[in-house]
VOLUMZA-753466 format. One record per residue (C-alpha): y, x, z. Coordinates in steps of 0.02 Angstrom, whole numbers, padded with zeros to 5 digits, always signed. Layout:
<sites>
+--------+--------+--------+
|     py |     px |     pz |
+--------+--------+--------+
|      Y |      X |      Z |
...
+--------+--------+--------+
</sites>
This chain:
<sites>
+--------+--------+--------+
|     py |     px |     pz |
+--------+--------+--------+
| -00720 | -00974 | -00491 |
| -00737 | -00952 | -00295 |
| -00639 | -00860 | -00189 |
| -00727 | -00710 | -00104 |
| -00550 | -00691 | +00029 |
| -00379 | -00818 | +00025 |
| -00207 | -00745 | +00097 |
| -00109 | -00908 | +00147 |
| +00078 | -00817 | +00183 |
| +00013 | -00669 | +00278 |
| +00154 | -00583 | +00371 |
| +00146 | -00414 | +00430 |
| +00157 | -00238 | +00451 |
| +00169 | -00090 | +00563 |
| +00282 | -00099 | +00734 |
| +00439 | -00010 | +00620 |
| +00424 | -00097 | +00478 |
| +00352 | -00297 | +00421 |
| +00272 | -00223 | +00247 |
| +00230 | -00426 | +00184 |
| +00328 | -00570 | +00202 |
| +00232 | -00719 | +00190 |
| +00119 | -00658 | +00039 |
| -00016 | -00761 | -00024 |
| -00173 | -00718 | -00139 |
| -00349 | -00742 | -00200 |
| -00487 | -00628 | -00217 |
| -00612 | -00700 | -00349 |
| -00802 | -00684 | -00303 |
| -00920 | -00597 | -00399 |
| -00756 | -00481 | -00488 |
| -00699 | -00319 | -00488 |
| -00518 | -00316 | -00413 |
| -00414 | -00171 | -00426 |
| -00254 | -00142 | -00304 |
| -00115 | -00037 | -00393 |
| +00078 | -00006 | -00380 |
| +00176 | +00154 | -00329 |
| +00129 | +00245 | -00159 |
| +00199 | +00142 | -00007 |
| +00178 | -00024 | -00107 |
| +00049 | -00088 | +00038 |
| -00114 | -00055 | -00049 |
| -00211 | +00026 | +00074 |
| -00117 | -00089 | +00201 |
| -00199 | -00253 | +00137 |
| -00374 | -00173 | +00160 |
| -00335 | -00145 | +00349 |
| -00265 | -00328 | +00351 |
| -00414 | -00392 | +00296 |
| -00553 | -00299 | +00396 |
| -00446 | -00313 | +00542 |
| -00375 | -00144 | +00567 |
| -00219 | -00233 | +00555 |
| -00158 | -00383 | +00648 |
| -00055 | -00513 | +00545 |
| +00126 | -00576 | +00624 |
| +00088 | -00734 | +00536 |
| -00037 | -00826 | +00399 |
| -00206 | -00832 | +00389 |
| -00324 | -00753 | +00301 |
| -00496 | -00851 | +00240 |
| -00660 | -00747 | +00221 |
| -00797 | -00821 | +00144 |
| -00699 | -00988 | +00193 |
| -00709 | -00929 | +00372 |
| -00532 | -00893 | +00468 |
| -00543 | -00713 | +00492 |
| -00445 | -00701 | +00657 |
| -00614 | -00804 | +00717 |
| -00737 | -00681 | +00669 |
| -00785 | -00540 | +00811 |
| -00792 | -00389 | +00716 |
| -00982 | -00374 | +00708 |
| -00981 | -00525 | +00625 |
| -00862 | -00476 | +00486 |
| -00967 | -00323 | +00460 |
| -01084 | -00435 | +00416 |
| -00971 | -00501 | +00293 |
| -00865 | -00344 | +00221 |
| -00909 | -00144 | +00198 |
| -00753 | -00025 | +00208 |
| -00748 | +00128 | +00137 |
| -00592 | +00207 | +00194 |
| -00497 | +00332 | +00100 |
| -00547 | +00525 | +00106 |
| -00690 | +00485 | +00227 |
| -00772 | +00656 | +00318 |
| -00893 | +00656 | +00434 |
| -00881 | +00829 | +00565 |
| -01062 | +00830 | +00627 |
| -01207 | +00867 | +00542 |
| -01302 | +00688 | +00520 |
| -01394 | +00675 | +00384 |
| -01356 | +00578 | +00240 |
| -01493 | +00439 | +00311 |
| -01422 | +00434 | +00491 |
| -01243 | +00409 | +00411 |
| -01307 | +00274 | +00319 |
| -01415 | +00196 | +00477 |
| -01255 | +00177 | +00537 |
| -01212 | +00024 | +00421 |
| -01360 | -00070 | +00522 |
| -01271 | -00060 | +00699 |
| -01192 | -00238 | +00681 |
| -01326 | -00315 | +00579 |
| -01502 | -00243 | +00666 |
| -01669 | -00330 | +00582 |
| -01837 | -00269 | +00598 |
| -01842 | -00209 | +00416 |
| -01693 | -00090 | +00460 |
| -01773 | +00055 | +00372 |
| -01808 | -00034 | +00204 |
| -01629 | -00087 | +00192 |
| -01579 | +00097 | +00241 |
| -01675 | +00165 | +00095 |
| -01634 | +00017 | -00020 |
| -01458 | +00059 | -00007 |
| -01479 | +00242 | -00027 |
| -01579 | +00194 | -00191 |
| -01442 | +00103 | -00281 |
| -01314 | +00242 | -00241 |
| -01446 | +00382 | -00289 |
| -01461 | +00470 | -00154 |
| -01621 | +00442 | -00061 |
| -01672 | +00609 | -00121 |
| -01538 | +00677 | +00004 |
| -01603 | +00573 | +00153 |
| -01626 | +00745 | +00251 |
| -01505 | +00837 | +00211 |
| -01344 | +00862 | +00339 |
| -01162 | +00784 | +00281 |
| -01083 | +00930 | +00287 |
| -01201 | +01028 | +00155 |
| -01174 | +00884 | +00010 |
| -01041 | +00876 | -00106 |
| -00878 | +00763 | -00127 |
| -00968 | +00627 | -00232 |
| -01112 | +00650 | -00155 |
| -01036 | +00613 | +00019 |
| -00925 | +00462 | -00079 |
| -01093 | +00380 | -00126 |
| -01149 | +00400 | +00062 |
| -01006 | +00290 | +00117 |
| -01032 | +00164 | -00004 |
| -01229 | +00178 | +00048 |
| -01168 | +00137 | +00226 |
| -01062 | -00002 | +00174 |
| -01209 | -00074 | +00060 |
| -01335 | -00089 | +00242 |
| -01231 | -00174 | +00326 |
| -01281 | -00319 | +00201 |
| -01096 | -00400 | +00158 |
| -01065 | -00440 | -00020 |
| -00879 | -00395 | -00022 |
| -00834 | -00243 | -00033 |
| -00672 | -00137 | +00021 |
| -00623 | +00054 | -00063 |
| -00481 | +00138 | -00030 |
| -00449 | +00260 | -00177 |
| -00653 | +00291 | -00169 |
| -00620 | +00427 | -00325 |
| -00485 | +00508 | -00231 |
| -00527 | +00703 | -00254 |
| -00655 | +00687 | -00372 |
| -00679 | +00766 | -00542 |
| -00687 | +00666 | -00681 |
| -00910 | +00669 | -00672 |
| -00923 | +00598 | -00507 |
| -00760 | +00465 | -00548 |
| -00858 | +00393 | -00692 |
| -01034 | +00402 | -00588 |
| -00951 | +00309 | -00431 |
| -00846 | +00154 | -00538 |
| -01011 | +00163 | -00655 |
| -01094 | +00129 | -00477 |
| -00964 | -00019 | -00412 |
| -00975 | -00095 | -00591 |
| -01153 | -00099 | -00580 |
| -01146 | -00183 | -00380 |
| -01019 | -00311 | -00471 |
| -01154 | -00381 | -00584 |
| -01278 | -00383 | -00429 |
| -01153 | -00514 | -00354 |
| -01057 | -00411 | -00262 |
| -00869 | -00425 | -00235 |
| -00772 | -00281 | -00241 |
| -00600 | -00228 | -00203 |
| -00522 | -00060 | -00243 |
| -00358 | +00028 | -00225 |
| -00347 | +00131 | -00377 |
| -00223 | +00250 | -00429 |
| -00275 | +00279 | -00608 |
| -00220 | +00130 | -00704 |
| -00339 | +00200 | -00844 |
| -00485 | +00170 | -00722 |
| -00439 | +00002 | -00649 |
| -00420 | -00063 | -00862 |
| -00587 | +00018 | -00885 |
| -00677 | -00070 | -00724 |
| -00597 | -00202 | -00666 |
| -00584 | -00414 | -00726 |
| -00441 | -00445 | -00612 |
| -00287 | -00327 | -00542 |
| -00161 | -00367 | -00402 |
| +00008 | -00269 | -00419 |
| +00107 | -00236 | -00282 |
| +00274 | -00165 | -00248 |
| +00360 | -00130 | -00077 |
| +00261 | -00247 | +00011 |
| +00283 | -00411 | -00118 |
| +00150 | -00453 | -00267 |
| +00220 | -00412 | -00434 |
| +00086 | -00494 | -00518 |
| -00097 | -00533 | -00529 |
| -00226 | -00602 | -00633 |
| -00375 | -00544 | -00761 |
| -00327 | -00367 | -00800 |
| -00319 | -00397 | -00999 |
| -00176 | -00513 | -00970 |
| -00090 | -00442 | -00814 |
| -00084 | -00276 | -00871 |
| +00067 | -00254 | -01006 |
| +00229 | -00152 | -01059 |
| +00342 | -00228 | -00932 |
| +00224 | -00247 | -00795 |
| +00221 | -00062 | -00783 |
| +00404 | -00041 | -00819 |
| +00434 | -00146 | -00658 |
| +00312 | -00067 | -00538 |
| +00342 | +00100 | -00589 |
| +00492 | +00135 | -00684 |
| +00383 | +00208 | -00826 |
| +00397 | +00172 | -01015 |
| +00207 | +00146 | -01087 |
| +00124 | +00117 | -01260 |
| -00063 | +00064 | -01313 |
| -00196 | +00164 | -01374 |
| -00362 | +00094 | -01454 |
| -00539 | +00151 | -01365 |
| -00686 | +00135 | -01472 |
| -00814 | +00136 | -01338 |
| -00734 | +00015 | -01227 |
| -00671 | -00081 | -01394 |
| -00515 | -00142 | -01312 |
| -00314 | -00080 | -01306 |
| -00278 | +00015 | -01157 |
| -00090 | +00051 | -01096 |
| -00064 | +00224 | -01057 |
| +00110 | +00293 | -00976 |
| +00231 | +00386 | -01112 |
| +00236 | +00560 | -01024 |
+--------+--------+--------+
</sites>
């Protein structure tokens, strides 16, 4: 399988504190990759790392087999959509203008078709007029990802992207990332809910203060002492009949 992103022994961190030490990792194309581990771990730290929000100390990270500290950032939003964690807009755009926005580093003369194309897979062209502010959490969610989706990468980057919603718009969003997943798209997603990220995703990276605990297809990676390790919790299997497969579930 090829890689969508390497990590060749990134180093790097914030000005107080070097998070990774010389970590390395793939990111399979064409996969659903989930980032979990306890809060602080690094998750949403990685994501900055690789759409540059982050500078590394040392490493290199490969994009689409292009060294990333080479690409301008227009370029790489060519490459990669971010959707960053509890996203809010405070002016009234509407939903279309927000997404217009994706086309700013990637302007063709068919802007408007790939405006409305991306507002079509994330069902919400019907909103196209209506202002930000006046739409609801998921609803605003699937604008993001709308955004993302025009500026034409295939990999894409969520941080938490159910964070705050109810259970309805949790399954309609990951039901909408599956979906993107078996258009050829890439994506990679912190997730919280360990539930979720067995449901969704074929591959999981753990990570604990900063070092990779594990990673691999989710079915194998995800077992007893893997979650005893990265968060202290005992944990036990129950059967789900729709998904027909064991899923590990924390002993409360």
């Amino acid at each position: 399988m090829a890689d969508a992103i390497e990590i060749d022994a990134l180093t790097g961190g914030y000005e107080t504190n070097t998070l990774f030490q010389r970590i390395s990792l793939t990111f399979p194309k064409g996969a659903f990759i989930a980032l979990a581990g306890p809060n602080g771990s690094g998750k949403s730290s990685l994501l900055k790392f690789l759409y540059k929000q982050l500078k590394p100390k040392g490493g290199t990270i490969w994009v689409e087999k292009t060294n990333l500290a080479t690409l301008r950032q227009e370029a790489l939003a060519q490459k990669i959509g971010f959707v960053p964690q509890n996203g809010r807009l405070d002016f009234s755009f509407t939903v279309e203008e927000t997404v217009a926005m994706g086309r700013y580093a990637n302007p063709q003369k068919d802007d408007e078709q790939r405006i409305h194309e991306a507002m079509r897979t994330c069902s919400i062209l019907n909103l196209r007029n209506t202002p930000v502010t006046q739409i609801s959490g998921g609803e605003l969610q699937r604008t993001f990802l709308a955004r993302a989706l025009a500026q034409d990468g295939k990999i894409l980057l969520l941080d938490e992207p159910v964070n705050h919603l109810d259970v309805a718009h949790q399954r309609s969003v990951m039901h909408l990332l599956q979906n993107l997943v078996t258009r050829g798209y890439t994506v990679i997603s912190v997730l919280h809910d360990l539930l979720l990220a067995q449901a969704y995703s074929s591959w999981i990276i753990f990570l604990k203060e900063g070092a990779v605990v594990a990673d691999g297809p989710t079915e194998e990676v995800v077992n007893e002492a893997i979650l005893t390790s990265v968060y202290n919790v005992e944990s036990y299997r129950i059967y789900d009949p729709y998904l027909n497969k064991e899923l590990l579930i924390p002993r409360w």
